[in-house]
C-alpha positions as CSV (number, residue, x, y, z in Angstrom):
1,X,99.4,80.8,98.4
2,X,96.9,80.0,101.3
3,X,96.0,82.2,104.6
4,X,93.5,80.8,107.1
5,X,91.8,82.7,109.9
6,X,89.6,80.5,112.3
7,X,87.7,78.3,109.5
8,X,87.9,80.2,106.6
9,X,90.6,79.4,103.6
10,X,91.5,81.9,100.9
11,X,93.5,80.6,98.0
12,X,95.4,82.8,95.7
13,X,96.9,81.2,92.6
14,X,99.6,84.1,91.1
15,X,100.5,83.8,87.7
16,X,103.7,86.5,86.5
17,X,102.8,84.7,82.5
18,X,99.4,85.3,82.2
19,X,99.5,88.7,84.8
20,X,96.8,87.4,87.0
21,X,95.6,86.5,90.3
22,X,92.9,83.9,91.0
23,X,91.3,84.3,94.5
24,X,89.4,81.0,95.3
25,X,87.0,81.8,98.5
26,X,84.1,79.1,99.5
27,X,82.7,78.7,96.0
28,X,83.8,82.9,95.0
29,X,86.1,82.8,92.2
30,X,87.7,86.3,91.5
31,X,90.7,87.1,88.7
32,X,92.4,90.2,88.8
33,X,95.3,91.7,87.2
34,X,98.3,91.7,88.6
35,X,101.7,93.9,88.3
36,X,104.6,92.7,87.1
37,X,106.4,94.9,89.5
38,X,104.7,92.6,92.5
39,X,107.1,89.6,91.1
40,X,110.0,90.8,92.9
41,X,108.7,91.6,96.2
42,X,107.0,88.3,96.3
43,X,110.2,86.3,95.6
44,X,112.0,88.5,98.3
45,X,109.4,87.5,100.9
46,X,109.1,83.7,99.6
47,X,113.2,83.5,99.7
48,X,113.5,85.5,103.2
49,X,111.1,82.8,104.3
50,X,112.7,79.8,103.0
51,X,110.4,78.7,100.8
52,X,111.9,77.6,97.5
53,X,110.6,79.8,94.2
54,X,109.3,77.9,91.0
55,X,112.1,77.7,88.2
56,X,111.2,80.1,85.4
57,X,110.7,78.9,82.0
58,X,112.2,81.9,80.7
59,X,115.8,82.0,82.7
């Protein structure tokens, strides 16, 4: 996922396998743990918002 405000560019990569969140900013790398509890919301917003969802390796 990628937001931009004026010309600055955050980049988060979310992975539900691994539980993590990479947030690429400029040359700042951050991972983070996320919650597998996030996965559905995210794929609620993503499918309200037409935007296709990855297949799953494990359905």
């Amino acid at each position: 996922m990628r937001a931009r405000r004026g010309t600055e560019t955050v980049d988060l990569l979310i992975c539900y396998e691994c539980n993590s969140v990479v947030v690429l900013h400029g040359k700042e790398t951050l991972k983070v743990k996320v919650s597998l509890s996030s996965k559905a919301v995210l794929n609620k917003l993503l499918t309200d918002a037409g935007i296709p969802l990855a297949p799953s390796k494990h359905e």
